[in-house]
N, C-alpha and C positions, 0 to 999 in steps of 0.2 A: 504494500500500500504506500500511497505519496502522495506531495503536492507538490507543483509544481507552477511555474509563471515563466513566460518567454514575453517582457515589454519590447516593442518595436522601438529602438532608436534612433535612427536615420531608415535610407530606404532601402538598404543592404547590411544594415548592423542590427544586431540584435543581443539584447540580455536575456539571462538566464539565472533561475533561480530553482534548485529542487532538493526535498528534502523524501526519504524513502528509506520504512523498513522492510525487511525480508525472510523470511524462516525458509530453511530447507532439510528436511524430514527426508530419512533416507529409509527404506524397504525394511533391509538385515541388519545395516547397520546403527542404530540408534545412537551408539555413543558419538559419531560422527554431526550427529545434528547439531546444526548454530543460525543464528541468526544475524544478519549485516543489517548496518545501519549505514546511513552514507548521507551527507550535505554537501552539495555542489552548487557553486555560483560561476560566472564565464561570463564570455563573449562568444556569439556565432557571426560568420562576417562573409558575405556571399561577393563574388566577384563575375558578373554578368558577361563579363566581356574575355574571360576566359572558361569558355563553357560552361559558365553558370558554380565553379568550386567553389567549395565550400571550407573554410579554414574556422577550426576552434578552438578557444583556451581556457580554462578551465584550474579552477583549485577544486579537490575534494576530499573533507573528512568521511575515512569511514574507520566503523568501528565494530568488532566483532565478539558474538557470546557466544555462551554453552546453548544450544537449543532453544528457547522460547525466553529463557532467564535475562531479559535484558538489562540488569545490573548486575550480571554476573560475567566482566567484559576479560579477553584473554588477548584479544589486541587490538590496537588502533593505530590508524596511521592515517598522514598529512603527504597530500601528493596534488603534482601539479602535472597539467591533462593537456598533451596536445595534438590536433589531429587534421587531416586533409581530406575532402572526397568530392571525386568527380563523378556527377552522375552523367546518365548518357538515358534521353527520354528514346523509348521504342514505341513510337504510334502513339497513340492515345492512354493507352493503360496500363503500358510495363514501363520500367526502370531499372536501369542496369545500374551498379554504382561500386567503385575502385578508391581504394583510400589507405591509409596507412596512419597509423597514432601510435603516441609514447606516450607513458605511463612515470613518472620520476618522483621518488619518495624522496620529501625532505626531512623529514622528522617520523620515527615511529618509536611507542610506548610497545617492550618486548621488541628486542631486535632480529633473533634468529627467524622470525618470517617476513622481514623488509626486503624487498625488491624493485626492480625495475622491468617495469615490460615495451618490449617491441614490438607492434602488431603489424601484420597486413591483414584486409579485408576481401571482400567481393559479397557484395548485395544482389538483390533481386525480387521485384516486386511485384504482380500483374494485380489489376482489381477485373475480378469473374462477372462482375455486374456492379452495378452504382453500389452498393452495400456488400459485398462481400469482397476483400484482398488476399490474399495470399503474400507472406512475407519467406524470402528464405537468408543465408547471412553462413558464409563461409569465414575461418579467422583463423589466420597460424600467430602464435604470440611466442617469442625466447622471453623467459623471465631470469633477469640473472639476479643471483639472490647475493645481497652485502656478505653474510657470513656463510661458512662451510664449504667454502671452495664447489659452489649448488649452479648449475643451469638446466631450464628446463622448457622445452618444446610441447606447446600446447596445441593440438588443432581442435577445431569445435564449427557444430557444425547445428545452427537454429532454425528452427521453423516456426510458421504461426500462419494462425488464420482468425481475420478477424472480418466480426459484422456489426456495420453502424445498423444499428437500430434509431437511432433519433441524430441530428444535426449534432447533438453535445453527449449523448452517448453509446460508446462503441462497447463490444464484448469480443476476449479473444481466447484461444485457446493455445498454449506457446509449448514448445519441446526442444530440448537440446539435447547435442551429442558431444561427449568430449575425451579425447585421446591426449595425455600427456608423457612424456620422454625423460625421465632424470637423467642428470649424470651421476647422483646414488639412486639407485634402482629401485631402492626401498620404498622412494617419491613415485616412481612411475603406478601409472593406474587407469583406467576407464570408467566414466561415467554416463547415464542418461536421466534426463528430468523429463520430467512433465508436470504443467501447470494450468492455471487461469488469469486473467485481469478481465478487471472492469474499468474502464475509463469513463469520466466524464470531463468535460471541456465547455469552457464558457469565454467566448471572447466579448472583449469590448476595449 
């Protein structure tokens, strides 16, 4: 769940503001469950006259618990977020879109899981009818980790579909897939989710 605000600034700049918690509840594993919290604020800043890219900046606290226990925190960290994407419109109702972000931690409470990540993307998006989208979202990320001599390759790989039900709000159904690489082994692992949101939206 979250909230969120994106004020228009000029006619290609824009702010950002969101705040969002999250639980993830694993199958087998129980003791694995935790919940993220995260506040991010930015700029997004769109450049028309180079195919429409899209460049953003970004600080974000996030902060991590044992399961549901939200004052029961085991780490947090302070990072600053920066990203590119070009999209590329197909017709009327697909979008292609290519981009690349870093991820730089400047400060983290518990040090041994502070990192940095390097991402590449590839999007893709088709709307099946005025109300129904389809979302998909490919991402390889190297996380190099400050302590233990640790790197680690992430690929992952989301889906979603979603239906506006009203102008302000949409309902979606989201799944991911994720394969990661340690350089201690003991890190590597696979995962897959499956979820819901609700969104609602109100401009003015």
């Amino acid at each position: 769940m979250g909230v969120f605000y994106e004020p228009r600034i000029t006619r290609t700049l824009y702010g950002f503001i969101d705040v969002r918690q999250q639980f993830f509840y694993y199958d087998r594993y129980n003791g694995f469950d935790f919940g993220s919290f995260d506040a991010e604020a930015g700029l997004i800043y769109s450049l028309p006259q180079f195919h429409n890219l899209i460049l953003r900046g970004e600080y974000d606290f996030n902060r991590l618990t044992f399961s549901d226990r939200v004052l029961d925190e085991f780490f947090s960290n302070h990072s600053l977020i920066a990203s590119a994407e070009l999209p590329f419109r197909i017709g009327r109702a697909q979008q292609l879109s290519l981009g690349a972000d870093v991820n730089i931690s400047v400060a983290a409470d518990h040090e041994s899981p502070r990192r940095n990540d390097y991402g590449v993307f590839l999007g893709y998006s088709v709307f099946l009818t005025r109300s129904l989208s389809l979302d998909s979202a490919g991402r390889v990320v190297v996380r190099d980790y400050y302590h233990g001599d640790r790197t680690d390759v992430s690929e992952i790989l989301a889906l979603s579909a979603n239906y506006r039900l009203t102008s302000w709000w949409t309902a979606s159904v989201i799944s991911s897939f994720a394969a990661s690489q340690s350089s201690h082994s003991v890190f590597s692992y696979n995962v897959a989710n499956v979820g819901g949101a609700i969104a609602l939206s109100v401009k003015f």
